[in-house]
N, C-alpha and C positions, 0 to 999 in steps of 0.2 A: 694592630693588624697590619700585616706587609700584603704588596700586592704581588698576587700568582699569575704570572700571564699564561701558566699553564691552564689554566679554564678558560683563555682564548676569550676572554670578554672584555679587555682590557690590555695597559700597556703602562709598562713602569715609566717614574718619569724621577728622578729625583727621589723617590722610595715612595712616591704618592701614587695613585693610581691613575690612570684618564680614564674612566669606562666608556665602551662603547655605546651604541645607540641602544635604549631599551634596557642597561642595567646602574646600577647604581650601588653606591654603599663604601665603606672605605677599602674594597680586596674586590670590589665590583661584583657582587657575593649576590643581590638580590635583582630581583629584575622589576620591570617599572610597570611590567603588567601581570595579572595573573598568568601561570599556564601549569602545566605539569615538570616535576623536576626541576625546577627552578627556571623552565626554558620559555620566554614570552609568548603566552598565546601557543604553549606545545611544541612551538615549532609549526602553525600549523595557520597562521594570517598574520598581520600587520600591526604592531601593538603602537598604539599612541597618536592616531594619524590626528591631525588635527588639536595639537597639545594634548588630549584626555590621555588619561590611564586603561582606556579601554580597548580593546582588542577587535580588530574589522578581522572577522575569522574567515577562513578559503571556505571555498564553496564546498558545500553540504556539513562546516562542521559548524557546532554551535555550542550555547553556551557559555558560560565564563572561563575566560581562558582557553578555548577553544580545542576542549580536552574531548568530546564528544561529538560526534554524528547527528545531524537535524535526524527529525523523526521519520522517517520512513527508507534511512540509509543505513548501512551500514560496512564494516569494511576495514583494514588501518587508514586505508584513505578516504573511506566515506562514499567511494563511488561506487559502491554494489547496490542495488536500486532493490529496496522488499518489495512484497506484494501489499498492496494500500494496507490489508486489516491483519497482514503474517504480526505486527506488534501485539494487537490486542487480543485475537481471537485463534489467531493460527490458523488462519481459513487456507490458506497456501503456500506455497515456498516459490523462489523465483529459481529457476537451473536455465542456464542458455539462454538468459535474456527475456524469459518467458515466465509467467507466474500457472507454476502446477497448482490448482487447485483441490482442496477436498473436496471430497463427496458432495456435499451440502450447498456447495459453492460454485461459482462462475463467474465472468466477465476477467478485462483485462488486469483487473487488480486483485480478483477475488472477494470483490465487495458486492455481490450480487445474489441473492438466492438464489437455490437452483432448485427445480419442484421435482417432485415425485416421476421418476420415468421421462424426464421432461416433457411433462402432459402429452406423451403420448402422441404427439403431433394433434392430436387434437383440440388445441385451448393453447392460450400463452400463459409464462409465467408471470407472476404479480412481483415484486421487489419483495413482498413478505412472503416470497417461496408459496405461494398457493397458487393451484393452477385453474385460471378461469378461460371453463370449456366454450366452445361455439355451438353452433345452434343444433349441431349433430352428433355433439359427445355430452357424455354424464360421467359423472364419478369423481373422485378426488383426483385421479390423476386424468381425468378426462378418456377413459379406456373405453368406455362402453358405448359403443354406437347405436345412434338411437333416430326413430322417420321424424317425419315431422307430424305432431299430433296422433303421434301413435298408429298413425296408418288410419284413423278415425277406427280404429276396433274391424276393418273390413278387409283387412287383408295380413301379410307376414313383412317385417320390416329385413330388409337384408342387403349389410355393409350401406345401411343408410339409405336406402332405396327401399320405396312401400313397393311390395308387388300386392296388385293387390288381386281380393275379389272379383268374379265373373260378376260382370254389372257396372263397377266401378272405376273410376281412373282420374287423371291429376296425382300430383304429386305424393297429395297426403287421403289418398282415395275417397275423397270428399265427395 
């Protein structure tokens, strides 16, 4: 085998090769760490730091060889940031720096359930998307306003206020 300094990884010496740092072989043909295309570590971190064969990959990529994106990037460079659950579930997409969520979804990564009407203002949301109402809503989404104690059956409940019966008064016309 002769050596090519056309592949720029090396340098002729006497018809022998000297490879550069990170390749090896008699034409300086392979390289001393994994990556993609014969190039250490992709082209894309520091292969060999500390005598190993192993590859200190640039930030956000991972893997062997440093051919790939840690988990929740993506990009050719690795620095477009997803939405925490867009890999698994597809809950949202990130546009402007911001994570769109679907329907079903909320918070800033889209790991969040999001309930029904968002209860309505009535109640908060639980993490498992179910809406637990306060002391003056009912229903699944918390929608239906309701007295306290019913008004005790002696009056008409309205927007959450008993009015009540002639005779009676307090809150819950007790």
């Amino acid at each position: 085998m002769t050596c090519d300094p056309a592949r720029d990884r090396g340098s002729c010496s006497d018809g022998f090769c000297e490879c550069e740092q990170d390749f090896e072989g008699p034409a300086c043909e392979a390289s001393v760490c994994p990556g993609r295309d014969n190039v250490p570590c992709s082209g894309r971190g520091v292969c060999g730091l500390g005598g190993d064969r192993v590859c200190q990959c640039d930030v956000h990529f991972a893997w062997e060889g440093c051919g790939h994106c840690e988990e929740g990037w993506a990009g050719d460079d690795c620095l477009t940031k997803l939405c925490l659950n867009n890999y698994h579930d597809d809950h949202g997409v990130r546009h402007e720096g911001e994570c769109q969520c679907t329907s079903h979804w909320q918070g800033d990564d889209c790991g969040e359930h999001r309930c029904k009407n968002d209860c309505s203002g009535g109640g908060v949301c639980t993490k498992y998307g179910l809406c637990e109402c306060d002391n003056t809503h009912r229903g699944l989404d918390c929608s239906y306003k309701i007295c306290p104690n019913s008004c005790n059956y002696r009056g008409k409940c309205v927007d959450s206020i008993c009015n009540c019966d002639e005779g009676y008064a307090e809150y819950d016309c007790g």
